[in-house]
N, C-alpha and C positions, 0 to 999 in steps of 0.2 A: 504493500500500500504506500502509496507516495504521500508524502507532508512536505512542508514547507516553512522554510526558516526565515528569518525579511530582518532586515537593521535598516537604521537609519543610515543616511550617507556613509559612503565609500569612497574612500580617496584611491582613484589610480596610479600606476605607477607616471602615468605623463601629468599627474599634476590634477588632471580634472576630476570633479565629483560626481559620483552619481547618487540622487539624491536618495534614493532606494537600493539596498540590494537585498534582493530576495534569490535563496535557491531551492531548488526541487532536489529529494531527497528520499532516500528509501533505508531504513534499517533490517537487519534480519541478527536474531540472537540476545544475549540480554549483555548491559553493559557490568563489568564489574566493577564492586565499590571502589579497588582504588582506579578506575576508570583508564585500564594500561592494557587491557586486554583486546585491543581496538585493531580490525585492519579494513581502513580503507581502499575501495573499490573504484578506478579511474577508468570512465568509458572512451572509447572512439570518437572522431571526428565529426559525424554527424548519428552518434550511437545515444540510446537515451540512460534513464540508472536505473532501468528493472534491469539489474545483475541476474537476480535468480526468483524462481518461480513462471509458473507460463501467464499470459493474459490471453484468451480468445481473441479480442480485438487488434493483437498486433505480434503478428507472430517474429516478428525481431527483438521482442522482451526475452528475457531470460538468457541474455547471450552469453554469461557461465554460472548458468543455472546447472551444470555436469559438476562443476569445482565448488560449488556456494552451495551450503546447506548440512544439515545435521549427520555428522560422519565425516562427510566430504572432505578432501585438500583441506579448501577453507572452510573448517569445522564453526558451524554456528553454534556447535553444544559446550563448544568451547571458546571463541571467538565473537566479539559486536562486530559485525560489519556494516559499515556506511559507505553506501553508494550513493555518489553525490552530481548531481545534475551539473553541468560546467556551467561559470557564467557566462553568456553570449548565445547560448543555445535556445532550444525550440522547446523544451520539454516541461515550460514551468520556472525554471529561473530567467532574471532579469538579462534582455538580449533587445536586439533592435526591434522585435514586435511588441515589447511593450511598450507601456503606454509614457510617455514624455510628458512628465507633472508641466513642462513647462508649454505644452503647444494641446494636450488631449488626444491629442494621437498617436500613433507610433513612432518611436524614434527613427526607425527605418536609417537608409543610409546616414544618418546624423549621429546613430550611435557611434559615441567616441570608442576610438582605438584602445583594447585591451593588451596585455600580453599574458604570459604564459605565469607568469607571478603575479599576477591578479589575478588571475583562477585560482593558484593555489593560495591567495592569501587570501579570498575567498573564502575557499572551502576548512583554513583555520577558523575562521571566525566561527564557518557554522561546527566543526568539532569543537573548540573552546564552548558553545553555547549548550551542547549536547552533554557536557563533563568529562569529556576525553581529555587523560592527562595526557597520556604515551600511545603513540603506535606503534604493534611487533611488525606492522610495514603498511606498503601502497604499492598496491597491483592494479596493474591495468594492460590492455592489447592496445596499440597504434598509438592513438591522439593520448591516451589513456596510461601509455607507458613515459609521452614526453611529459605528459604533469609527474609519471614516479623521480624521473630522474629529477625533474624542477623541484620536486620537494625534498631530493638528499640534498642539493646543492643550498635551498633557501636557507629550510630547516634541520641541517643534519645532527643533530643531538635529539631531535622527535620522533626519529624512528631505529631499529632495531635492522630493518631489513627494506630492501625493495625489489619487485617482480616487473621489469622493464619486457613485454612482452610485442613480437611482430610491430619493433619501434626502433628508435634512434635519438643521441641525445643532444641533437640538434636538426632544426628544420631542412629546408632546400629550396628549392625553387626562385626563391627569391620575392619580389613585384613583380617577376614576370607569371608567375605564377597566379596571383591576384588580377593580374591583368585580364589572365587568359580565361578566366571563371566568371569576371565580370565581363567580358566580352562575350563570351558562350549567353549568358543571361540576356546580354543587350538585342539578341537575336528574336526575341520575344516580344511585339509589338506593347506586352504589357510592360513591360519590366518600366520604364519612364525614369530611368535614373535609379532605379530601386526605390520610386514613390508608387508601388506596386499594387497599394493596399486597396485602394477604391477605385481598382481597375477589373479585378477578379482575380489578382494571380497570373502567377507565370506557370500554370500547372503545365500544361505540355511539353513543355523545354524542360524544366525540372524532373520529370516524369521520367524523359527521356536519358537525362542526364546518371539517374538514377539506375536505370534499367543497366547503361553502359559499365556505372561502376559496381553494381554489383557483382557483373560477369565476371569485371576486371577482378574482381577480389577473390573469386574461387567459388560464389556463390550456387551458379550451377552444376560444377562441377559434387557439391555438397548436395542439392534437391535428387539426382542423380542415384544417389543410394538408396532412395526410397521411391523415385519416380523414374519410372524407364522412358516412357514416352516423351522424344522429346519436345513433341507439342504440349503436351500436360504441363510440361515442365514450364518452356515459355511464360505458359496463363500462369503459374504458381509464381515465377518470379516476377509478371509483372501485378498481380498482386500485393504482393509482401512491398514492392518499390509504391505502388499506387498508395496504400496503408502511411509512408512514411511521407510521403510528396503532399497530401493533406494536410501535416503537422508541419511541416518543416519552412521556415522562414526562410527565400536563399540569401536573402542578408545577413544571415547567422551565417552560412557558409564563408560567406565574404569574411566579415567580421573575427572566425576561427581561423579561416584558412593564412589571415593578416598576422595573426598573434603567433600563428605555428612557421612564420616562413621565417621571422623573426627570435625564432628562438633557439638556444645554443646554452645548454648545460655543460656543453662537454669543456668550457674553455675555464668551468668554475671545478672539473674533478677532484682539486686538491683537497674541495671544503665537505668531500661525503666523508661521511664516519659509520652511516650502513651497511652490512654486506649486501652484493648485489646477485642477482641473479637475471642473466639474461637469456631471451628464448626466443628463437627467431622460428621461422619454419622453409623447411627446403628450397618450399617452391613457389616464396613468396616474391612476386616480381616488383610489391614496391619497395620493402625493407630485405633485400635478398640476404642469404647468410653470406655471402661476400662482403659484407660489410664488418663481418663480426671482430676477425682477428683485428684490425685498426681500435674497434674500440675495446677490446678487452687488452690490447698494448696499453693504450692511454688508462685506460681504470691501474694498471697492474703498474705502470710510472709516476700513477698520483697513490700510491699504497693502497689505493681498494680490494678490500677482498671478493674477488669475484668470478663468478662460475656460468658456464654458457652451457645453454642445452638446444637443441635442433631438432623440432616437432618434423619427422619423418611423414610427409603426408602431402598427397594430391591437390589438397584444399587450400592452397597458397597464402593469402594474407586472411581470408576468412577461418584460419583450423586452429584457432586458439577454443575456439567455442566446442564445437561440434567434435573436433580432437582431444578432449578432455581427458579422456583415457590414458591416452598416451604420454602425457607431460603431470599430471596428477602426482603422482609417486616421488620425482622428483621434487614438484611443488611441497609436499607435505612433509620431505625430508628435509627441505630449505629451511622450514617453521619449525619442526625440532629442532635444529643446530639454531636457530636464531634463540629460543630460550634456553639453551642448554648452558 
């Protein structure tokens, strides 16, 4: 079940306020008294924070709903976990579709520039609010894994451990990048600058957009073990994209995709003091495991203790989820040596 956390004003890191933050948030397990028992849950790029459990209505909930839960890796019988909605997103926390105290409508393209330390200074405020003293870590896949390393780097005496998964601890693409996303949008007779609101949407462009990155991600490939047909399959995945393309603001995309092109943990390595654990998968074509040895050189030069593991699997950047199996055992062993 999702709740919601809201503070007053927010200072970013470029200086501006936002006079509101509110984020979207989901628990599972109970918190312990000295409130140290805690491991935060970091989602994907345009992923929401039902971690675990299924919903009818949107079957991209529960994206390690395999790992989250009672037993599991991440033991809820033992463990509070908080999955926590990013700020700038679609899903309930404050992002360019909310409402602008100062005009009544959506901030839409006007939402000021975030970065990657105002998410997770963010998502402090809302653990301080909940009584989290200590985290035994912060795990997350993709968008998911650059807030784990941002927060060894912010806060590395907060946590115990971190689970950087199908990520990197710096962005890429650059503004050209930003460019290329708002120009894909610009394609869309609605889109009007990203004054999108009281036009209908740019659903078809986004739809589409959707449909492409899925594919890109392995998602097919994953529908596939349980759908042979590959017509069936089509209509399922444009479903599941259709599902999300209603919720999703592409100004958030903008607005994410800004804060992630911009961002670079890796040039602060010296300041983690958590063991890491990183986990790429085979045959992921955006965070390929060629990238791996570079950065476990650089962790292993700044003294990080740190250990890489390589999900064996067909399902490229999407088999953090559905591959649960497979990378579980290590995960779980990660969390013992973290309290031992």
């Amino acid at each position: 079940m999702s709740h919601s956390f809201t503070v007053p004003t927010f200072k970013l890191e470029s200086g501006q306020v936002l006079p509101e933050l509110t984020l979207a948030y989901e628990t599972y397990g109970r918190l312990g008294p000295d409130g140290r028992n805690v491991i935060l849950v970091t989602h994907g790029f345009t992923g929401n924070h039902r971690a675990a459990g299924k919903d009818p209505a949107d079957p991209t909930a529960g994206w390690w709903d395999g790992l989250v839960g009672p037993g599991k890796a991440i033991d809820t019988d033992r463990y509070f976990v908080v999955s926590s909605n990013m700020l700038g997103s679609s899903f309930g926390s404050t992002g360019p579709a909310s409402v602008n105290p100062g005009t009544g409508k959506p901030y839409g393209p006007d939402f000021p520039d975030i970065t990657l330390r105002d998410i997770i200074g963010a998502q402090k405020l809302l653990l301080d609010g909940l009584g989290v003293r200590h985290l035994v870590a912060v795990a997350g896949p993709s968008y998911g894994g650059y807030q784990a390393f941002q927060w060894a780097v912010t806060y590395p005496t907060f946590m115990r451990g971190i689970v950087p998964v199908v990520s990197a601890p710096k962005g890429s693409g650059g503004d050209a990048a930003v460019k290329t996303l708002q120009d894909r949008f610009a394609t869309d007779p609605n889109w009007n600058g990203g004054w999108h609101y009281e036009r209908g949407g740019i659903f078809p462009t986004l739809l589409e957009l959707r449909i492409e990155t899925l594919t890109r991600y392995g998602q097919d490939a994953a529908l596939a073990r349980t759908i042979a047909d590959p017509a069936q399959r089509a209509a399922r995945l444009r479903q599941i994209a259709e599902i999300w393309t209603r919720r999703f603001d592409p100004n958030s995309m903008v607005t994410l995709r800004k804060a992630a092109v911009r961002y670079d943990a890796e040039r602060e390595f010296s300041r983690i003091r958590a063991k890491v654990l990183y986990v790429l998968s085979r045959t992921d074509k955006l965070f390929p495991p060629s990238i791996a040895p570079a950065v476990m050189d650089k962790l292993a030069t700044a003294g990080v203790d740190a250990t890489y593991f390589e999900i064996d699997t067909e399902l490229g950047h999407s088999a953090s989820g559905p591959e649960w199996a497979t990378w579980a055992p290590t995960l779980k062993d990660f969390f013992a040596k973290l309290e031992s």
